[in-house]
PDB file of N, CA, C and O in Angstrom:
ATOM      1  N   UNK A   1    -108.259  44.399  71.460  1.00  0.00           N
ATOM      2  CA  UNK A   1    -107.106  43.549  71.512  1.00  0.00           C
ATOM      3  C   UNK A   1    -106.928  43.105  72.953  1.00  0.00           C
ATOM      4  O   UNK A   1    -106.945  43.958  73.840  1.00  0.00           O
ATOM      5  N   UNK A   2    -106.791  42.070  73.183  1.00  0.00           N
ATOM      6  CA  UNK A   2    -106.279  41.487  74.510  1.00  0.00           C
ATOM      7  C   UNK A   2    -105.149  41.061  74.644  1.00  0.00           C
ATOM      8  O   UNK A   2    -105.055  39.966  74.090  1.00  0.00           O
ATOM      9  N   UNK A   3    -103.849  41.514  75.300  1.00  0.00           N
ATOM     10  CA  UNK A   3    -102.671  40.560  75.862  1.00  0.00           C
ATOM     11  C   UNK A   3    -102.734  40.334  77.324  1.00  0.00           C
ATOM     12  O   UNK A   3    -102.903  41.165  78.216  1.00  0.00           O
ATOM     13  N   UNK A   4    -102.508  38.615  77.428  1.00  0.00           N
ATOM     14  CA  UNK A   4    -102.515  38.209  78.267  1.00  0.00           C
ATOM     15  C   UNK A   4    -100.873  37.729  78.996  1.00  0.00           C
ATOM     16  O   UNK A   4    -100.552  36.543  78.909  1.00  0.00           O
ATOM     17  N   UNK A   5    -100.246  38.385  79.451  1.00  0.00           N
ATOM     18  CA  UNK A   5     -98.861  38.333  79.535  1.00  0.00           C
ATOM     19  C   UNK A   5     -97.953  38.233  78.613  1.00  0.00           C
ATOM     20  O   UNK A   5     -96.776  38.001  78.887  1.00  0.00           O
ATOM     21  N   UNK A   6     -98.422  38.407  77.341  1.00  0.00           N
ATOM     22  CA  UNK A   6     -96.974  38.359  76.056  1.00  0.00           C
ATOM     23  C   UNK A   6     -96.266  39.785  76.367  1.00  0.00           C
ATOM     24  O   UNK A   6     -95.095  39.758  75.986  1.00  0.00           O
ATOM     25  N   UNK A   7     -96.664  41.111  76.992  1.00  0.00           N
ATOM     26  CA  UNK A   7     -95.900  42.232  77.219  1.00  0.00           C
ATOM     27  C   UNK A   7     -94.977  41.712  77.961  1.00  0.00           C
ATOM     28  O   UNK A   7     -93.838  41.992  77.586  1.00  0.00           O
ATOM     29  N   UNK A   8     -95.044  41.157  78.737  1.00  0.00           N
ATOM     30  CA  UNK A   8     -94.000  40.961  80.133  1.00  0.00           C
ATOM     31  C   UNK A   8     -92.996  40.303  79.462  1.00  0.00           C
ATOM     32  O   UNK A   8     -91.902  40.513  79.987  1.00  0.00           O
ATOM     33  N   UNK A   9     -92.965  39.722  78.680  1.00  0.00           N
ATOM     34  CA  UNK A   9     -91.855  38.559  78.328  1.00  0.00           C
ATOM     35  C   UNK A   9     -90.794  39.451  77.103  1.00  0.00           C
ATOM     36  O   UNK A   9     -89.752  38.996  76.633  1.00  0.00           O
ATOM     37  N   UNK A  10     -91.330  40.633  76.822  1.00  0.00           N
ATOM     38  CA  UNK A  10     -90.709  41.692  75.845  1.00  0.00           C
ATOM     39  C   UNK A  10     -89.124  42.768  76.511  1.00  0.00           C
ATOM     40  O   UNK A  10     -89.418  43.256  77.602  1.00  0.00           O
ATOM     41  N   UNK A  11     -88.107  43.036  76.194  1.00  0.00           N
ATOM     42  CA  UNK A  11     -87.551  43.752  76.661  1.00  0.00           C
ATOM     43  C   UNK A  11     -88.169  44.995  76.437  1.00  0.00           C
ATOM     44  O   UNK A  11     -89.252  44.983  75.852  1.00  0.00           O
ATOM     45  N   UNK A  12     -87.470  46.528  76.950  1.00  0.00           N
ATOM     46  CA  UNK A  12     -87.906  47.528  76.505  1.00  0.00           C
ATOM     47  C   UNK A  12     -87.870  48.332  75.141  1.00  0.00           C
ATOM     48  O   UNK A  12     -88.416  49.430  75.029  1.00  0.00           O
ATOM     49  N   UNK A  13     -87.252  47.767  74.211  1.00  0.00           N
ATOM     50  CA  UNK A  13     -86.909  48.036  72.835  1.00  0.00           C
ATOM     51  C   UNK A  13     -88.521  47.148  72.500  1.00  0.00           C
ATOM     52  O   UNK A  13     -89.564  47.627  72.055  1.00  0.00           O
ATOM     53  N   UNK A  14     -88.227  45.781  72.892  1.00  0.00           N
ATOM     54  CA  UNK A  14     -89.143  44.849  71.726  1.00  0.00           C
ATOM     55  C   UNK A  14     -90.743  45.445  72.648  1.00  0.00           C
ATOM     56  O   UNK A  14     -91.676  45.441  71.845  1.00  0.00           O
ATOM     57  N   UNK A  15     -90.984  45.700  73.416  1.00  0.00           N
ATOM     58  CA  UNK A  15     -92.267  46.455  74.184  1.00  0.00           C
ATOM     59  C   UNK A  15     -93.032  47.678  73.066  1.00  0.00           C
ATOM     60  O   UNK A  15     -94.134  47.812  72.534  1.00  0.00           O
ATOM     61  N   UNK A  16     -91.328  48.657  73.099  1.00  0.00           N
ATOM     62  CA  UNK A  16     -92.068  49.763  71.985  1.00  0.00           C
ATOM     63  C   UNK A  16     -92.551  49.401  70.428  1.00  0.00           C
ATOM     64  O   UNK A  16     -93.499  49.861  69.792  1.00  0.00           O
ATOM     65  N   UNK A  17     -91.465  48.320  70.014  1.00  0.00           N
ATOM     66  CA  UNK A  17     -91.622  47.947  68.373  1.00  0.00           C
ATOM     67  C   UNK A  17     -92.922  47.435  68.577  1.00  0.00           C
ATOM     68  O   UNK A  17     -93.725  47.885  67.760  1.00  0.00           O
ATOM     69  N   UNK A  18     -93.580  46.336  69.715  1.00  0.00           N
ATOM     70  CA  UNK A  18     -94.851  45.595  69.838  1.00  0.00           C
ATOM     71  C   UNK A  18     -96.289  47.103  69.423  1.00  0.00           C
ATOM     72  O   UNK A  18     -97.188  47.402  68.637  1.00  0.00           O
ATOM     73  N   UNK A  19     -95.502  47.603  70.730  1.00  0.00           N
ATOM     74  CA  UNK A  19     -96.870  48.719  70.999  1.00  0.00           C
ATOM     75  C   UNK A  19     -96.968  49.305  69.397  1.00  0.00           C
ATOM     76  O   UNK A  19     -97.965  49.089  68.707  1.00  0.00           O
ATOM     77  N   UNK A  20     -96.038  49.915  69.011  1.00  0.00           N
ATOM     78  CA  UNK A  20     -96.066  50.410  67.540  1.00  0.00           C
ATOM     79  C   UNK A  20     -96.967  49.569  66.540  1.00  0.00           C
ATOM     80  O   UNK A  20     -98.057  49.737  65.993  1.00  0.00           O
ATOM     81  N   UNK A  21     -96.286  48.881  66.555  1.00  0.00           N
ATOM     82  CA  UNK A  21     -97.173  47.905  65.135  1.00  0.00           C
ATOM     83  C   UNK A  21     -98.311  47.696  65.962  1.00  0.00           C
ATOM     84  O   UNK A  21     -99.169  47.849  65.092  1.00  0.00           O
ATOM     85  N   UNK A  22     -99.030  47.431  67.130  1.00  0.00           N
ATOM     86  CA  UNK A  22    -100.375  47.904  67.510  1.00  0.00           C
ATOM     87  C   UNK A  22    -101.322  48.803  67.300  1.00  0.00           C
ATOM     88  O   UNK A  22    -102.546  48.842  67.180  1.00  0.00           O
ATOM     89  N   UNK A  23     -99.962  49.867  67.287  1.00  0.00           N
ATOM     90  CA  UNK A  23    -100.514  51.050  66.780  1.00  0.00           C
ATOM     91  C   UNK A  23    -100.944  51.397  65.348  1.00  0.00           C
ATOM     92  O   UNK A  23    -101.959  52.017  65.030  1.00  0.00           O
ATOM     93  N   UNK A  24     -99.869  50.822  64.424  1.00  0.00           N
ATOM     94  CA  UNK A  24    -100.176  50.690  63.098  1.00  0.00           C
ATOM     95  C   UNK A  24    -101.527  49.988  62.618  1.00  0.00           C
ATOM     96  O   UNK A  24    -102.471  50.375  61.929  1.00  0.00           O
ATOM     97  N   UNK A  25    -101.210  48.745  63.299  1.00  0.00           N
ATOM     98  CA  UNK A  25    -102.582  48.064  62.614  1.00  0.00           C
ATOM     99  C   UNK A  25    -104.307  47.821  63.247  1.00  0.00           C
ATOM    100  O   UNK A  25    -105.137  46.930  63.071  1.00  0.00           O
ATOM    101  N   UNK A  26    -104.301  49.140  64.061  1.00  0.00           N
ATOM    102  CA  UNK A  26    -105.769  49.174  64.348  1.00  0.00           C
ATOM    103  C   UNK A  26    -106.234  50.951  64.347  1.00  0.00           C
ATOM    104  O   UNK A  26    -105.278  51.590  63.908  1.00  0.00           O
ATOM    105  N   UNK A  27    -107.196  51.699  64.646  1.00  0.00           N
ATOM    106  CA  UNK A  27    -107.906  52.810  64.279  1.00  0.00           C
ATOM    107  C   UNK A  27    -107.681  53.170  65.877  1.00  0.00           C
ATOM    108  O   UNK A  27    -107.360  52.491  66.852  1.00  0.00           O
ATOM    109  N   UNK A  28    -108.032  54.685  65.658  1.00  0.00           N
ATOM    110  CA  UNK A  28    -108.322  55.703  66.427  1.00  0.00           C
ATOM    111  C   UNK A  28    -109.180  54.861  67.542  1.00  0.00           C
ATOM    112  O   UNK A  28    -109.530  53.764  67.107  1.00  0.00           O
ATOM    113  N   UNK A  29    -109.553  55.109  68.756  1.00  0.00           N
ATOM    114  CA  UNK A  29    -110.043  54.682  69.872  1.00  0.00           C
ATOM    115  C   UNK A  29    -110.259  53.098  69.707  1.00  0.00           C
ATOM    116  O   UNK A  29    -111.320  52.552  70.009  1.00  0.00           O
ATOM    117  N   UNK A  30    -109.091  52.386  69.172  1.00  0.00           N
ATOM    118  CA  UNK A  30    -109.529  50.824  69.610  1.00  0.00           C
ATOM    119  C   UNK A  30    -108.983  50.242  71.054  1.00  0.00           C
ATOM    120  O   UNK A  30    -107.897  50.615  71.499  1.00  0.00           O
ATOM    121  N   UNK A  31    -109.772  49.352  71.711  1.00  0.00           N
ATOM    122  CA  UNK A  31    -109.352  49.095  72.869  1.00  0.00           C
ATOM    123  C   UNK A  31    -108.306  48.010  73.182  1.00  0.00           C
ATOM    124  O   UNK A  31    -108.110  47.051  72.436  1.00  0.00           O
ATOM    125  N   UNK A  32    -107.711  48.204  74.224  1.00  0.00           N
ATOM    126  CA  UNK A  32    -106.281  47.402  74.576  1.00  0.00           C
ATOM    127  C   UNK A  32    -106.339  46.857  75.516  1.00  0.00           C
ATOM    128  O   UNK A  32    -106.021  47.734  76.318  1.00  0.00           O
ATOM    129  N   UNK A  33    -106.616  45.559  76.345  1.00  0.00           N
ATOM    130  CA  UNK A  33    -107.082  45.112  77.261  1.00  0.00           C
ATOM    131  C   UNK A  33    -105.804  44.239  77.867  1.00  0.00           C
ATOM    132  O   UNK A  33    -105.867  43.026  77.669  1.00  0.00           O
ATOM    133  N   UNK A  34    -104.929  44.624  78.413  1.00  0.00           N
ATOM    134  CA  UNK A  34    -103.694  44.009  79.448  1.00  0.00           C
ATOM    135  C   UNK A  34    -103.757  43.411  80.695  1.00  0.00           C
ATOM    136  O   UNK A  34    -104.347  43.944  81.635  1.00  0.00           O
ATOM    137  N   UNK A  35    -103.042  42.058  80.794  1.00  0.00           N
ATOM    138  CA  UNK A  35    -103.017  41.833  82.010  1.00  0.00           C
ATOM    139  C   UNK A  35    -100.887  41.690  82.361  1.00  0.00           C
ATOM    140  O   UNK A  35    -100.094  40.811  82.023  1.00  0.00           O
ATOM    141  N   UNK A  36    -100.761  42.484  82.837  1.00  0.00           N
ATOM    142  CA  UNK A  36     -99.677  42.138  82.949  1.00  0.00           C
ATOM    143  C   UNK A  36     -98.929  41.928  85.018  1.00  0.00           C
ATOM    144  O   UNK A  36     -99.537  42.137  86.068  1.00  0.00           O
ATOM    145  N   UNK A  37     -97.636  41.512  84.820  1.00  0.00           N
ATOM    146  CA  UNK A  37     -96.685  41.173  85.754  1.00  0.00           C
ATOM    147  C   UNK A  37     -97.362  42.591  87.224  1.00  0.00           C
ATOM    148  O   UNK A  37     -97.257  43.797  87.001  1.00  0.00           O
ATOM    149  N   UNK A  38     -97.891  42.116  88.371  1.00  0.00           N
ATOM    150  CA  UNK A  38     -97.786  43.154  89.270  1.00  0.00           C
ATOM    151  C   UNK A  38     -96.008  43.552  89.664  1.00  0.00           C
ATOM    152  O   UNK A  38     -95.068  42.765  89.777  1.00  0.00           O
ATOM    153  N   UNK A  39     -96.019  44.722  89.772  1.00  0.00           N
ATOM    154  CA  UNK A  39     -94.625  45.371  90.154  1.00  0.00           C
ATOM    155  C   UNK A  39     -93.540  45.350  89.182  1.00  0.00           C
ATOM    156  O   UNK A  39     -92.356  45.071  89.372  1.00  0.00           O
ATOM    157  N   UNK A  40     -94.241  45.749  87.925  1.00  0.00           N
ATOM    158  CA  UNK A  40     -93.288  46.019  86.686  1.00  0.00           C
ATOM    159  C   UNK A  40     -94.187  47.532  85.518  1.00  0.00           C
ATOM    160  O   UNK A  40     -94.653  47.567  84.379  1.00  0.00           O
ATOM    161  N   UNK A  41     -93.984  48.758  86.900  1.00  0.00           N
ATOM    162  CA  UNK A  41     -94.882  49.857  86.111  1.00  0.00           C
ATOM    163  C   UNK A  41     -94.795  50.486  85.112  1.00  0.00           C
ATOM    164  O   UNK A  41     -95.410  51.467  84.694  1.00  0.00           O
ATOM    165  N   UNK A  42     -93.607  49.596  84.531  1.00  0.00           N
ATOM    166  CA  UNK A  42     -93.120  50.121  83.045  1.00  0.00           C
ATOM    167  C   UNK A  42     -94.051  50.684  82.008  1.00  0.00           C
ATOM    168  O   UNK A  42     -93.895  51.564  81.162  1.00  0.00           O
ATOM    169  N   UNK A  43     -95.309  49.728  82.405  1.00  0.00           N
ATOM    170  CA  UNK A  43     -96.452  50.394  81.461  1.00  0.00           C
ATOM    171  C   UNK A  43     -96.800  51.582  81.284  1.00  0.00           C
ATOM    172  O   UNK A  43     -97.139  51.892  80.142  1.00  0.00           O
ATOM    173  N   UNK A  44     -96.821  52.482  82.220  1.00  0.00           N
ATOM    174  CA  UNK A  44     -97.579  53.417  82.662  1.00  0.00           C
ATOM    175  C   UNK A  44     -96.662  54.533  81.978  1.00  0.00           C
ATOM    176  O   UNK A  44     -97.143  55.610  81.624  1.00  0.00           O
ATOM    177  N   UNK A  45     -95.149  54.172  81.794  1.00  0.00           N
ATOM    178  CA  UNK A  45     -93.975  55.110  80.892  1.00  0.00           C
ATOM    179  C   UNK A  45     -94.437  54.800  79.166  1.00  0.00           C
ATOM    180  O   UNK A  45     -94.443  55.668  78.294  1.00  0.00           O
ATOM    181  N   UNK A  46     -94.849  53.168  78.948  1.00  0.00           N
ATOM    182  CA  UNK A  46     -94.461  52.764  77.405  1.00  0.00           C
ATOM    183  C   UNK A  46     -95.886  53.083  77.035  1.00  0.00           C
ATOM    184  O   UNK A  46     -95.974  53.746  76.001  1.00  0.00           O
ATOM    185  N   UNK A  47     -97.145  52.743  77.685  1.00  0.00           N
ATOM    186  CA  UNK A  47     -97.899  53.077  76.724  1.00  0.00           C
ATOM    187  C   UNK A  47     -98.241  54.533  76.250  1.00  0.00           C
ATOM    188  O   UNK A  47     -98.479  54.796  75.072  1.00  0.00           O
ATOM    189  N   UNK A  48     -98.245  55.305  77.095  1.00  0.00           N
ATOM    190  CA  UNK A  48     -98.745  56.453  76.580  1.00  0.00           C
ATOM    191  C   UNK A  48     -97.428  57.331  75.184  1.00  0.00           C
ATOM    192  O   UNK A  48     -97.507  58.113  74.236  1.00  0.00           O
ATOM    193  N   UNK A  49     -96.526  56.660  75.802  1.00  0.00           N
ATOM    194  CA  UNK A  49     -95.642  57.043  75.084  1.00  0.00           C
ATOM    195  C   UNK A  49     -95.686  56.233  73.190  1.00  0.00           C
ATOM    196  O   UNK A  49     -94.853  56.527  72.333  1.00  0.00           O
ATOM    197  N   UNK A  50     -96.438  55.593  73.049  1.00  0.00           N
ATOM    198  CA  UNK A  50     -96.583  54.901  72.355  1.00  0.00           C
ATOM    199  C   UNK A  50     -98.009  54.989  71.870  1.00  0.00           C
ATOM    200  O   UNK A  50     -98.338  54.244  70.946  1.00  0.00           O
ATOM    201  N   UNK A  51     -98.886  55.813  72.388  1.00  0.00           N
ATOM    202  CA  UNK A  51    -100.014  56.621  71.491  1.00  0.00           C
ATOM    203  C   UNK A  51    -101.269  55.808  72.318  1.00  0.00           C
ATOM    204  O   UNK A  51    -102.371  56.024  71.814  1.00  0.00           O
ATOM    205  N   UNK A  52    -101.277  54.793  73.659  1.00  0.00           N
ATOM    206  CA  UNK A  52    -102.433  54.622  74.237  1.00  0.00           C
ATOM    207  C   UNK A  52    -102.796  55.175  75.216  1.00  0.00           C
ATOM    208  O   UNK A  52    -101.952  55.288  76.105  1.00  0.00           O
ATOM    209  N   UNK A  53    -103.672  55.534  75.370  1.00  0.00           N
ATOM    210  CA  UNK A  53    -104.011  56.207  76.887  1.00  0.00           C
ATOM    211  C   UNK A  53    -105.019  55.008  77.710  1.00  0.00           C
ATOM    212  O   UNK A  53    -105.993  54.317  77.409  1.00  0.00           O
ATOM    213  N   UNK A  54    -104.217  55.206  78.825  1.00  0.00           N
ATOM    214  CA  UNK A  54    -104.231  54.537  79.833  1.00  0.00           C
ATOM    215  C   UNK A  54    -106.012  54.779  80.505  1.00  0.00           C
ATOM    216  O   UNK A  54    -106.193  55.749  81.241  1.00  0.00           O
ATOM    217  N   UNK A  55    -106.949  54.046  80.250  1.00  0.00           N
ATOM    218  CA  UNK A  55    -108.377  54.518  80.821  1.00  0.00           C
ATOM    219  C   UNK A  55    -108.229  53.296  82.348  1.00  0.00           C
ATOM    220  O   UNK A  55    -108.321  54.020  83.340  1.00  0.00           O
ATOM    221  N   UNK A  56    -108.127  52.471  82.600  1.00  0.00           N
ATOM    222  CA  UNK A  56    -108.027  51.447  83.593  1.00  0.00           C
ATOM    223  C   UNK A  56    -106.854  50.955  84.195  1.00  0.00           C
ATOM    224  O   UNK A  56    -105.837  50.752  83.531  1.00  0.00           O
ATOM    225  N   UNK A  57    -106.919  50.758  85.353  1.00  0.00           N
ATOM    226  CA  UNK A  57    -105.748  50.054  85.873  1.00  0.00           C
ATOM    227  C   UNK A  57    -106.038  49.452  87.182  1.00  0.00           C
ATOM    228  O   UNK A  57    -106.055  50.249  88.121  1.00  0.00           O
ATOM    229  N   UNK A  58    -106.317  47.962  87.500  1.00  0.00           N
ATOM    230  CA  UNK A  58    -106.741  47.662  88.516  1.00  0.00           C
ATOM    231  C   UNK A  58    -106.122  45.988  88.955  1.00  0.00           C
ATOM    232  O   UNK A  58    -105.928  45.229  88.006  1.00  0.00           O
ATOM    233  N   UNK A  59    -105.893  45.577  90.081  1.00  0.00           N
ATOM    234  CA  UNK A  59    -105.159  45.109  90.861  1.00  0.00           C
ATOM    235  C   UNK A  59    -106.279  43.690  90.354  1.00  0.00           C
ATOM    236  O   UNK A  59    -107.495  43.863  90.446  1.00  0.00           O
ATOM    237  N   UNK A  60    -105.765  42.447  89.876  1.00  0.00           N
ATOM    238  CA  UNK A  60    -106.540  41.156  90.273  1.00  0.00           C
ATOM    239  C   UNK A  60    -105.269  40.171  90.286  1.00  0.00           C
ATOM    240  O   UNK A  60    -104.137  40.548  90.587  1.00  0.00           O
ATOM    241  N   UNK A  61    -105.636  38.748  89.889  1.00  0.00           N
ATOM    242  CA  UNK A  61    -105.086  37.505  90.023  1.00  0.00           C
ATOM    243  C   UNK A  61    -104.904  36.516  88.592  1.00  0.00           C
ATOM    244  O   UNK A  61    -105.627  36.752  87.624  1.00  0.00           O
ATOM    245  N   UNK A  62    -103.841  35.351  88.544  1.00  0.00           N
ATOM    246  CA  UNK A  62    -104.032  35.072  87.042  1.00  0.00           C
ATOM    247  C   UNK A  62    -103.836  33.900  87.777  1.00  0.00           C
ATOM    248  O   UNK A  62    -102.795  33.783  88.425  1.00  0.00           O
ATOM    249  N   UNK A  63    -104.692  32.997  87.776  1.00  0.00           N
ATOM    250  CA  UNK A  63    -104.826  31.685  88.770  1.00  0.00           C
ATOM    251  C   UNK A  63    -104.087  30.616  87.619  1.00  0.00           C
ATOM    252  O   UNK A  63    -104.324  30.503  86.416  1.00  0.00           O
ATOM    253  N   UNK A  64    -103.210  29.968  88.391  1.00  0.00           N
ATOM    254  CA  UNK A  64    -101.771  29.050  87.839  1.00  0.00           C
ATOM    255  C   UNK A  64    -102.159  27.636  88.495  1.00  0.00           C
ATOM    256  O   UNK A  64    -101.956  27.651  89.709  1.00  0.00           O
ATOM    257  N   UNK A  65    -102.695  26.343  87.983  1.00  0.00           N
ATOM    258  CA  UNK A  65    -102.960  25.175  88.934  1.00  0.00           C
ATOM    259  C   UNK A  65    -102.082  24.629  89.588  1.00  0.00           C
ATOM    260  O   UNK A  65    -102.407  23.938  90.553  1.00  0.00           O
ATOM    261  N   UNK A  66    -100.697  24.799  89.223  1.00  0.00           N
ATOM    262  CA  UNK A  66     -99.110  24.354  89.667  1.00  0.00           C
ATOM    263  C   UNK A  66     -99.113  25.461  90.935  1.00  0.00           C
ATOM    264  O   UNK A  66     -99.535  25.210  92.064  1.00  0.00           O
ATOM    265  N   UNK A  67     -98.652  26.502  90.573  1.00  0.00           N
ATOM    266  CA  UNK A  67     -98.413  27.789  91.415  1.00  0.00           C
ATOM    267  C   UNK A  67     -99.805  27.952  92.553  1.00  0.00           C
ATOM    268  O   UNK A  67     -99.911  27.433  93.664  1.00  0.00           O
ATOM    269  N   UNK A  68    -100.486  28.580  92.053  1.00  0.00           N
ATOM    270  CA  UNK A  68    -101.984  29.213  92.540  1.00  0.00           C
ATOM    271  C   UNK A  68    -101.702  30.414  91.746  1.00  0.00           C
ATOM    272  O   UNK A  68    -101.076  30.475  90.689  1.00  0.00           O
ATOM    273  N   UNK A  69    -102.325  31.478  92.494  1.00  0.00           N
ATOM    274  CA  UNK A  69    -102.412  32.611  92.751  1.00  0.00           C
ATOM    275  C   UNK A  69    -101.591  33.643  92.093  1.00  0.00           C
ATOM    276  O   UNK A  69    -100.834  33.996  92.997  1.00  0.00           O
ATOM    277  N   UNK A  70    -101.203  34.562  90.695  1.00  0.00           N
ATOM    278  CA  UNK A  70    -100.229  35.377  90.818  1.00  0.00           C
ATOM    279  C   UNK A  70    -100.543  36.932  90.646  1.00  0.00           C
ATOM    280  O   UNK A  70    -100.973  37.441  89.611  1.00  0.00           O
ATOM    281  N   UNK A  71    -100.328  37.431  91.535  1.00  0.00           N
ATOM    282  CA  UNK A  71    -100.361  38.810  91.010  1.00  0.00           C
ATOM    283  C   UNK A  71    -100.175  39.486  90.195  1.00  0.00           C
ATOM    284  O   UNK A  71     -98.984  39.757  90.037  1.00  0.00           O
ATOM    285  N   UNK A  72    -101.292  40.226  89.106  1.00  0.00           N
ATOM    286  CA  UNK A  72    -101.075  40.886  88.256  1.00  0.00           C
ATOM    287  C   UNK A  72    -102.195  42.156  88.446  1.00  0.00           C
ATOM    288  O   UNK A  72    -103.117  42.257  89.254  1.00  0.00           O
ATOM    289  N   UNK A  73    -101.678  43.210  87.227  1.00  0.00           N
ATOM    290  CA  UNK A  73    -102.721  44.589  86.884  1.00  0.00           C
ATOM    291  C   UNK A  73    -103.034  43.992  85.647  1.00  0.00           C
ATOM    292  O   UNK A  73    -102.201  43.449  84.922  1.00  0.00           O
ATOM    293  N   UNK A  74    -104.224  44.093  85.411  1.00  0.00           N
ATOM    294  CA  UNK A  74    -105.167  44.703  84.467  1.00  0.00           C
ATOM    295  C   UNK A  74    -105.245  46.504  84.138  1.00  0.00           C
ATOM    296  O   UNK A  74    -105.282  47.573  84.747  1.00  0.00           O
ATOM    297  N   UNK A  75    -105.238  45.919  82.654  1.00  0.00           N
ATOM    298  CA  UNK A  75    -104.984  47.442  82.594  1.00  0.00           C
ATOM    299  C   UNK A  75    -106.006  47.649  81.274  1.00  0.00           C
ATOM    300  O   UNK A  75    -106.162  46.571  80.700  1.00  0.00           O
ATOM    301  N   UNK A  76    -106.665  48.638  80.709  1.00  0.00           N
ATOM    302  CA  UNK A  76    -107.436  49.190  79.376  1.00  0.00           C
ATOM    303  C   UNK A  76    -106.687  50.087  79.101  1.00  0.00           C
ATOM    304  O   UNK A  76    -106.038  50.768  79.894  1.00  0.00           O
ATOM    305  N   UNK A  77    -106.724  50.180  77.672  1.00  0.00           N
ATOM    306  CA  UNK A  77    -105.916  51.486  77.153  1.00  0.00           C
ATOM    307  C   UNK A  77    -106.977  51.721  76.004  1.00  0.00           C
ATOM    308  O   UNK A  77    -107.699  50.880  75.469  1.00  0.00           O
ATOM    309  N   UNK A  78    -106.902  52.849  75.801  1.00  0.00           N
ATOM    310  CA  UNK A  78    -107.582  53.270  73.872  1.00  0.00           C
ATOM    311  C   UNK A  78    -106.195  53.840  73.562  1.00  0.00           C
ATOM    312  O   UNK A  78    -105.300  54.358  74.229  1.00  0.00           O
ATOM    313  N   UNK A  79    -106.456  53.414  71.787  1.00  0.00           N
ATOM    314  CA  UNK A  79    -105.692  53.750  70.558  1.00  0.00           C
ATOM    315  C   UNK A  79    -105.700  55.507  70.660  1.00  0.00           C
ATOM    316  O   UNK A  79    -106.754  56.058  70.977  1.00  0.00           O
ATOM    317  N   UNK A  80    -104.870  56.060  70.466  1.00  0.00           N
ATOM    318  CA  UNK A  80    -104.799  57.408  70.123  1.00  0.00           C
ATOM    319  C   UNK A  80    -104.406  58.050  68.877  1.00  0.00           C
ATOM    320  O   UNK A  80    -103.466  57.417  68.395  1.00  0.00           O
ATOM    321  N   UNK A  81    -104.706  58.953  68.223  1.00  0.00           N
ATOM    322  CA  UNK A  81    -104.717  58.961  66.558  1.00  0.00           C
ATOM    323  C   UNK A  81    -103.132  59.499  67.027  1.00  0.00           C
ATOM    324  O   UNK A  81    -102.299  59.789  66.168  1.00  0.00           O
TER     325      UNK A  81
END
């Protein structure tokens, strides 16, 4: 699964209901591929709490032609039974 900034735009209620039904509708070790907002480490509380474990987390860019440049993490997670 890949999200490409739809987490960020979630409050913390609609984050867990998301992660959940993620959780529901895929298997034991499927992968979760995030790019989300730099300086919003909320992740690092919701996913595990929400049955992914966190395997990656690394610092890049989500290039904007208006803007440039924005800072975000990339992140991998696996599904946890």
């Amino acid at each position: 699964m890949v999200d490409l900034k739809f987490f960020d735009n979630l409050d913390s209620r609609e984050k867990n209901t998301y992660l959940a039904a993620l959780h529901r509708a895929t298997k034991p070790g499927a992968k979760l591929f995030m790019f989300v907002l730099a300086g919003y480490p909320s992740f690092k509380i919701i996913l595990p709490a929400n049955r992914f474990a966190i395997t990656y987390q690394g610092e890049t860019t989500y290039g904007l032609l208006i803007e440039g440049d924005v800072p975000m993490v990339e992140i991998h997670a696996v599904r946890r039974p």
